[in-house]
C-alpha positions as CSV (number, residue, x, y, z in Angstrom):
1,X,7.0,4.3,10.3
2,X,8.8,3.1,7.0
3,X,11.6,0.8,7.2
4,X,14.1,3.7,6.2
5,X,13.0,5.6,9.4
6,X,13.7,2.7,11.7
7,X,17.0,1.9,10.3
8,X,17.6,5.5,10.8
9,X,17.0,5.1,14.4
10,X,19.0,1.7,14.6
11,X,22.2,3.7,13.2
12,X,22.0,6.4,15.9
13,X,21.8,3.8,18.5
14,X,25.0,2.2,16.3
15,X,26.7,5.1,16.5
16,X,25.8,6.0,20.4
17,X,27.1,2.4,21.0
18,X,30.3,3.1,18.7
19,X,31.2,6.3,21.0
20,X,30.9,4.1,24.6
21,X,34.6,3.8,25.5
22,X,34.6,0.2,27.2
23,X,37.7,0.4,28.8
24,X,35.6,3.6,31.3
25,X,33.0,0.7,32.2
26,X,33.3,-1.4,35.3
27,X,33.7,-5.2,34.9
28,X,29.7,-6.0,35.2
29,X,29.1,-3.0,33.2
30,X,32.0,-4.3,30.3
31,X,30.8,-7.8,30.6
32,X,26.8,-6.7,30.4
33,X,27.5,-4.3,27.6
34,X,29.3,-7.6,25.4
35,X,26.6,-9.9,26.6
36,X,23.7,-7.5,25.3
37,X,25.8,-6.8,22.0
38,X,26.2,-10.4,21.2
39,X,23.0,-10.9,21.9
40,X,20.8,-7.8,20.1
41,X,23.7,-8.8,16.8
42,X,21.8,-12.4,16.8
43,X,18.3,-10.5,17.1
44,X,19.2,-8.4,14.4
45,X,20.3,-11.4,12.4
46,X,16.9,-12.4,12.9
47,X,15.3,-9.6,11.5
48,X,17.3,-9.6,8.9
49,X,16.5,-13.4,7.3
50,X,12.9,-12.2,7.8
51,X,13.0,-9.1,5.7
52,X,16.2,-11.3,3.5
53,X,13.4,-13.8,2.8
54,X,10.4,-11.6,2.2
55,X,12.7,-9.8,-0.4
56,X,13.7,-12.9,-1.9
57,X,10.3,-14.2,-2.5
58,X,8.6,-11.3,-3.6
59,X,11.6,-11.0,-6.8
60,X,11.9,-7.3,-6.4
61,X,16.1,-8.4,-6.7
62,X,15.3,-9.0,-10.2
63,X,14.3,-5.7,-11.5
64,X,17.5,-5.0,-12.5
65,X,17.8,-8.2,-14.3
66,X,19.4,-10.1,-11.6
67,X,19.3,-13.8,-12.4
68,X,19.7,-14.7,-8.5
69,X,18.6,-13.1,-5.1
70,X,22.0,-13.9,-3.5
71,X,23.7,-12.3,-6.8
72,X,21.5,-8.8,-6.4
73,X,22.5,-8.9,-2.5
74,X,25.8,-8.9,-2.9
75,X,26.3,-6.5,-5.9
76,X,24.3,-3.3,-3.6
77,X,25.5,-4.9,-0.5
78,X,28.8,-5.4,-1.1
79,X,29.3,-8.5,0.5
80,X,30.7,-11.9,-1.2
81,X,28.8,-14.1,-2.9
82,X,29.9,-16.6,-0.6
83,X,28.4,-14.7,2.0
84,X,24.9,-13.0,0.4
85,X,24.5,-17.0,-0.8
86,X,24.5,-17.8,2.8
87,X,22.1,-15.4,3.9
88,X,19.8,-15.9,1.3
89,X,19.6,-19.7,1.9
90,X,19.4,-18.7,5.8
91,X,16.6,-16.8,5.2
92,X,15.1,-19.4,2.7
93,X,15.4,-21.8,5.0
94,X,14.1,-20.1,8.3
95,X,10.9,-18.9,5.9
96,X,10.3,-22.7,5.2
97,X,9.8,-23.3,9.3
């Protein structure tokens, strides 16, 4: 399965998530559904500095003459430099362990 398809997958399961109204859950059933987000977000995370740091060390960024992986992520992701800086020495760092 290529990465494409599984992020596929992960945006339905977004988008199921995204059409739960919280307010129609019971209080274990609110509380359970914000403990499980929190916690799959910091799995996710995880996944993330692996592939993040996999991508960084491979220098696939710098095909389009990118002179930094942090500047490539934020320029297709969007983000701030300040923040694809972050995640890039995140990931750096969590490949160094």
């Amino acid at each position: 399965m290529s990465g494409s398809e599984v992020l596929a997958e992960l945006n339905e399961v977004i988008d199921r998530l995204a059409g739960l109204d919280p307010t129609a859950l019971a209080g274990p059933g609110r509380e359970a559904l914000v403990v499980g987000l929190f916690a799959a977000r910091d799995r996710l995370a995880g996944v993330a500095a692996s592939a993040t740091a996999a991508w960084e060390a491979s220098d696939d960024w710098a095909g389009d003459g990118s002179k930094a992986c942090w500047a490539r992520l934020a320029l297709i992701s969007k983000c701030s430099p300040t923040t694809a800086r972050r995640e890039v020495n995140r990931a750096r760092s969590l490949r160094a362990l």
